[in-house]
N, C-alpha and C positions, 0 to 999 in steps of 0.2 A: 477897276476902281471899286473900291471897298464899301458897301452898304454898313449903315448902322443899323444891328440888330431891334428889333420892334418890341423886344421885352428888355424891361431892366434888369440887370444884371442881381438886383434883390430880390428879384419877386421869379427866379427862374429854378424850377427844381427838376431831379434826375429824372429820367424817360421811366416811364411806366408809374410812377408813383402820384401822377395826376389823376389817374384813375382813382385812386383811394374814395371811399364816400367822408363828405364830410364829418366831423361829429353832429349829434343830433343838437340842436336846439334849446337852451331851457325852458323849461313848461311856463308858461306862460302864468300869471299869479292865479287866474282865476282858475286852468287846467290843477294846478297842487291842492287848491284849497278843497277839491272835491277826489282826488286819489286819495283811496285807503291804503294807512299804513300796511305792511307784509309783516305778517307774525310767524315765526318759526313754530311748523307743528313740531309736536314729540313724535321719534320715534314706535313705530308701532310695536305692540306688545306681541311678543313671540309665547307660544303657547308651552308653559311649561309641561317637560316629560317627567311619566311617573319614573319613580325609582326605578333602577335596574333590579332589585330584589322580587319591587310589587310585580312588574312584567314577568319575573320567569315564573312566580308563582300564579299570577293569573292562568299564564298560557300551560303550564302543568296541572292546572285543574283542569281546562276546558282538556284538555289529552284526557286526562283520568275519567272525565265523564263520558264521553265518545266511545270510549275503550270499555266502560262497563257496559253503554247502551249494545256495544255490538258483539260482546260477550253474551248477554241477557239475548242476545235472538236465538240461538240454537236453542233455548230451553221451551221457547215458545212452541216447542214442534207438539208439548203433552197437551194445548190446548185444542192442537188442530187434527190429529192424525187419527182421529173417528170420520172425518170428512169427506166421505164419497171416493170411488175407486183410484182416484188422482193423489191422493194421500194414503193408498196402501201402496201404489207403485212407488212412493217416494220411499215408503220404507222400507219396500226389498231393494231400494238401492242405496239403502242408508249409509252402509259400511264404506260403501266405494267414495260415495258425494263426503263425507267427515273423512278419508284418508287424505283426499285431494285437500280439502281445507285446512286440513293439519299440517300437511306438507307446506302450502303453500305461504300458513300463518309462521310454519319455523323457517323458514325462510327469511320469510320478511325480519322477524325478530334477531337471526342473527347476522342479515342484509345493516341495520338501519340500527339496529341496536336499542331497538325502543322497549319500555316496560311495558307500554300499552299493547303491541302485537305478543307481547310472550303473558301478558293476560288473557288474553283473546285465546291463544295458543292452547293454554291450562282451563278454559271454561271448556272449548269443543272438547278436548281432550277425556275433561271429566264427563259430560253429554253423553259422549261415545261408551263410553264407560257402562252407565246406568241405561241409556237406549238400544244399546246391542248387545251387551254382556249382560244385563238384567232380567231377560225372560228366559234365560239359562241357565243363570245361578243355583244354588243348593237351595232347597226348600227342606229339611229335613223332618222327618214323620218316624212316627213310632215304627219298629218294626213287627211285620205281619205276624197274623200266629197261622201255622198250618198252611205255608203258601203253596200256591203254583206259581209255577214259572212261565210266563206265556213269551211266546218269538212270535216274531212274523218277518215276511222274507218276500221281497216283490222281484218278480223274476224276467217280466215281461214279456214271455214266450219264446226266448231265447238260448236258454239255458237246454241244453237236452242230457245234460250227467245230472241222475236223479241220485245217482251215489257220493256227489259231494254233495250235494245239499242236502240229503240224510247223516252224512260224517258230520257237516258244522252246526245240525241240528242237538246232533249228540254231545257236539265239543259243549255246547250251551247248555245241557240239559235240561232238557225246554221238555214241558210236562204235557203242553199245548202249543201245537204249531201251526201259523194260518200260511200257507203259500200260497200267492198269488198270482195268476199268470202264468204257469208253468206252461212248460211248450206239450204237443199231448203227449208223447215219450214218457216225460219224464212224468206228466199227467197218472199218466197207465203205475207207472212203475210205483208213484208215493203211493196209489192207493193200494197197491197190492204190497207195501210196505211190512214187515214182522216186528219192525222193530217199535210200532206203535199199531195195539190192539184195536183201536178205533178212528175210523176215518169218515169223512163225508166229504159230497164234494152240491158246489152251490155255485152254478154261475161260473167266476173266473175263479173260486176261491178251490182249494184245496185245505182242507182241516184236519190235523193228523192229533190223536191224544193219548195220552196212556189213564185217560178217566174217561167214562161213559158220555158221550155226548148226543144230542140230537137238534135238528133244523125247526126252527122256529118260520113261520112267514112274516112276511115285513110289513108293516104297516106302512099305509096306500101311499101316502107322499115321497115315501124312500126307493131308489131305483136299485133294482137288482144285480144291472150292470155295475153297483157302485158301491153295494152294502151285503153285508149278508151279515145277517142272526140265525144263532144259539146258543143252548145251554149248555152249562155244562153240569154233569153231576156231582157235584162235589162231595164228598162223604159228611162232610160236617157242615154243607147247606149247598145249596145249589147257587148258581148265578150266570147271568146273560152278560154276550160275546157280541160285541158288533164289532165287524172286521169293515175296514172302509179301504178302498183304491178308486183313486182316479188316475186318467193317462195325462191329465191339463198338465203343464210347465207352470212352474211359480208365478211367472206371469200371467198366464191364465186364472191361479189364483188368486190375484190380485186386483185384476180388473173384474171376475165375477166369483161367485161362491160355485167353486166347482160341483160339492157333493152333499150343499146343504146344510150346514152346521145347524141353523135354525129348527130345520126339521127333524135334523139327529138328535138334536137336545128334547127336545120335543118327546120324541117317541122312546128317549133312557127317564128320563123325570117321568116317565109314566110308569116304568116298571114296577113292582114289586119287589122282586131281588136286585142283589149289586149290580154294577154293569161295569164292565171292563171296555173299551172304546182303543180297538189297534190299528193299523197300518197307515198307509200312503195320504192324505186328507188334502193335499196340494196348496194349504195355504202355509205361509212362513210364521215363525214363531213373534213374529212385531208387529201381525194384522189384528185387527178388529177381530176376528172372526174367531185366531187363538186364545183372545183376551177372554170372549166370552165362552170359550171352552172349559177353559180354568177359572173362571168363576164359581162354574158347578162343579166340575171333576177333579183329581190332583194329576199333577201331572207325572207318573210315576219316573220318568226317566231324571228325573233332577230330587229326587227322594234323596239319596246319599253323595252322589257328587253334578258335578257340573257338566249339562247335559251337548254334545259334542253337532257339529254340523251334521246333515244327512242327506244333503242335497249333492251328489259324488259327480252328475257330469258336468261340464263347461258349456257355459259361462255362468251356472249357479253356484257352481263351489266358490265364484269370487265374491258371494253373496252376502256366505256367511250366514248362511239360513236352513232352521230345522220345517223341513213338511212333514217327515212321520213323528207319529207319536204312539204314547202306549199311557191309556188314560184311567183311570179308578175313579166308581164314585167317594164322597167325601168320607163314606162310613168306613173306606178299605182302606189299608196303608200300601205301602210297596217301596222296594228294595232292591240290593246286586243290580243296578239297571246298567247295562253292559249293550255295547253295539258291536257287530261283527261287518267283515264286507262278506259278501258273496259274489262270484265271477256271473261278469255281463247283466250285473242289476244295475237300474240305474239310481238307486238310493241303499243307503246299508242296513243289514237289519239290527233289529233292536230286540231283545229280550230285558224282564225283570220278573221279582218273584213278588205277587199280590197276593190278598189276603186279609181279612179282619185283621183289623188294629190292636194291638197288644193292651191290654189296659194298662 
C-alpha cells in the first residue's frame, strides 16, 4: 500500500542543494541608515623611474669617481715612506707589490672591460714609473776637470785570483781602487801589486792607486769594521776617500741603519776638502737614508746615464735595488760611471771619473 509523500510536490528540491545557506536578509531600515557608503580609492601611485640616460650617467660618475679615488692611493706612498723601518721594508719590496698590482689591474680591465680598472692600471703604472725608476734617472752635471777614476770591488773573502781583479781593474782604468774583503791570497798579492805604485791596507779594505795616498783615522762614532778614511794626493788639490762596507742584506738595511749614514754625513760636512763616499752602504736607493745621502752629495753614478741595479744575488736582484754607491760632495762633478761584475762578489762594482766641476 502506497504512502503519500509528506512534502508537496512544490516545495521539493534536488538532494544536496538544501544545504545552500540562505540569502542574507535585508538590513533592516535603521541598520542602512547608519552604514557608510563604500568609496572607491584611487589606485596608488607608482613611483616614477629616472630616465634611462639619467641612470647610466649617474652610475658612470659614481665608477669614475671610485676609479680616481683608488687610483690617487698609490700616490699617497710620498706622504708616508719617511715612516719608521716598516716603510723602508715596503720599499725594497716595491717593485715586486706594483708588478702583482699591475698584473692583476690588466687583468681585470681586459676581464670586464671597464675604463675604470684600466685607469687604475695607467695611475700604478705611472707610480711605478717615478717611484722606482726615479732615484735612478740621469741627473746630469758639468763634466769634471782633471778627473780620477775611482772603482771599488767587494769581494767578500772569496775570490783568491788576485789576477783577474787586477785585469778588470785595468779594463776600468781606475786611477783608485778600494777592494774590499779580499780572501788573504789575494790580500798578499794586491798589495805586493806593480801595477799600482801605492797601496794601503786598513781593516777589511785594500786601497791600490797610481796617486800618493795616505790613512787618515776615523772619527769616534764611525766603526772601522765599516769605514775607512783617506787622502788622496791629488796634484791639483788633495781630497778625502771614505770607503764604506757592510756584510747586512738589504733587509737588514732596511729595518736598521747598517753603517750609520747619519754619522758619515756628519764626519764629510766636517771636512775641509772634497770628499768622495764609495762602496757597499747596505741600504737601497728608495730609503730614507739614500734620500738623505743625496741631499748633501751627488750621486756620481747617474751623472751621464741611468744608474743600473747592484744587488747581483737572489732574492735581491728581484728587488730592483741599488746599495753601492759612488758619491761626490756638491762642489765636484763626476762622469763615465760604468759598473763591471767581478766573479763570486756578491754586488758589481762600480767605477766613475770625479773631480771639480768645469766652470
Amino acid at each position: 500500500m502506497s504512502t503519500q509523500p509528506k512534502t508537496k510536490p512544490e516545495t521539493w528540491v534536488p538532494a544536496g542543494t538544501e544545504k545552500k545557506e540562505a540569502d542574507p536578509s535585508p538590513l533592516t531600515e535603521p541598520q542602512a541608515e547608519h552604514r557608510k557608503p563604500r568609496v572607491a580609492m584611487p589606485p596608488p601611485e607608482k613611483r616614477r623611474r629616472a630616465p634611462r640616460f639619467r641612470r647610466r650617467v649617474r652610475t658612470y660618475a659614481t665608477n669614475v669617481l671610485w676609479a680616481a679615488i683608488a687610483a690617487a692611493v698609490p700616490w699617497l706612498w710620498f706622504l708616508v715612506r719617511d715612516l719608521g723601518s716598516a716603510a723602508q721594508v715596503i720599499a725594497l719590496a716595491l717593485p715586486v707589490l706594483v708588478v702583482a698590482a699591475f698584473v692583476g689591474l690588466a687583468i681585470s680591465a681586459l676581464d670586464e672591460r671597464k675604463l675604470s680598472s684600466l685607469l687604475v692600471a695607467v695611475s700604478v703604472g705611472a707610480f711605478a714609473w717615478v717611484a722606482i725608476l726615479g732615484p735612478r734617472s740621469v741627473q746630469p752635471s758639468a763634466p769634471p776637470v782633471d778627473p780620477v777614476r775611482v772603482a771599488s770591488i767587494a769581494l767578500d773573502g772569496s775570490n783568491l785570483n788576485a789576477g783577474a781583479v787586477l785585469g778588470t781593474l785595468a779594463k776600468q782604468r781606475a786611477d783608485l781602487a778600494v777592494v774590499v774583503q779580499p780572501s788573504k791570497k789575494a790580500r798578499a798579492a794586491l798589495l805586493r801589486t806593480d801595477r799600482y805604485p801605492f797601496s794601503l791596507e786598513s781593516g777589511r779594505f785594500v786601497v791600490l792607486s797610481s796617486i800618493p795616498i795616505r790613512e787618515l783615522p776615523l772619527p769616534k762614532p764611525l766603526a772601522s769594521d765599516l769605514v775607512a778614511r783617506f787622502e788622496v794626493d791629488r796634484p791639483d788639490g788633495a781630497f778625502i776617500v771614505y770607503a764604506v762596507r757592510t756584510n747586512d742584506s738589504p733587509l737588514d738595511g732596511a729595518l736598521k741603519d747598517p753603517v750609520g749614514v747619519d754619522r758619515i754625513l756628519d764626519a764629510a760636512r766636517a771636512e775641509r776638502l772634497p770628499v768622495v763616499l764609495t762602496g757597499d752602504f747596505g741600504i737601497g736607493d728608495r730609503s730614507t737614508a739614500y734620500r738623505t745621502l743625496t741631499d748633501t752629495f751627488r750621486d756620481a753614478m747617474r751623472s751621464d746615464a741611468r744608474a743600473e741595479n747592484t744587488a747581483a744575488t737572489f732574492p735581491w736582484s728581484l728587488m730592483f735595488v741599488r746599495t753601492s754607491y759612488t758619491l761626490t760632495s756638491s762642489a765636484w762633478c763626476a762622469g763615465q760611471g760604468a759598473m763591471f761584475d767581478v766573479d763570486d762578489a756578491s754586488t758589481v762594482g762600480l767605477a766613475a771619473a770625479v773631480g771639480p766641476c768645469r766652470s
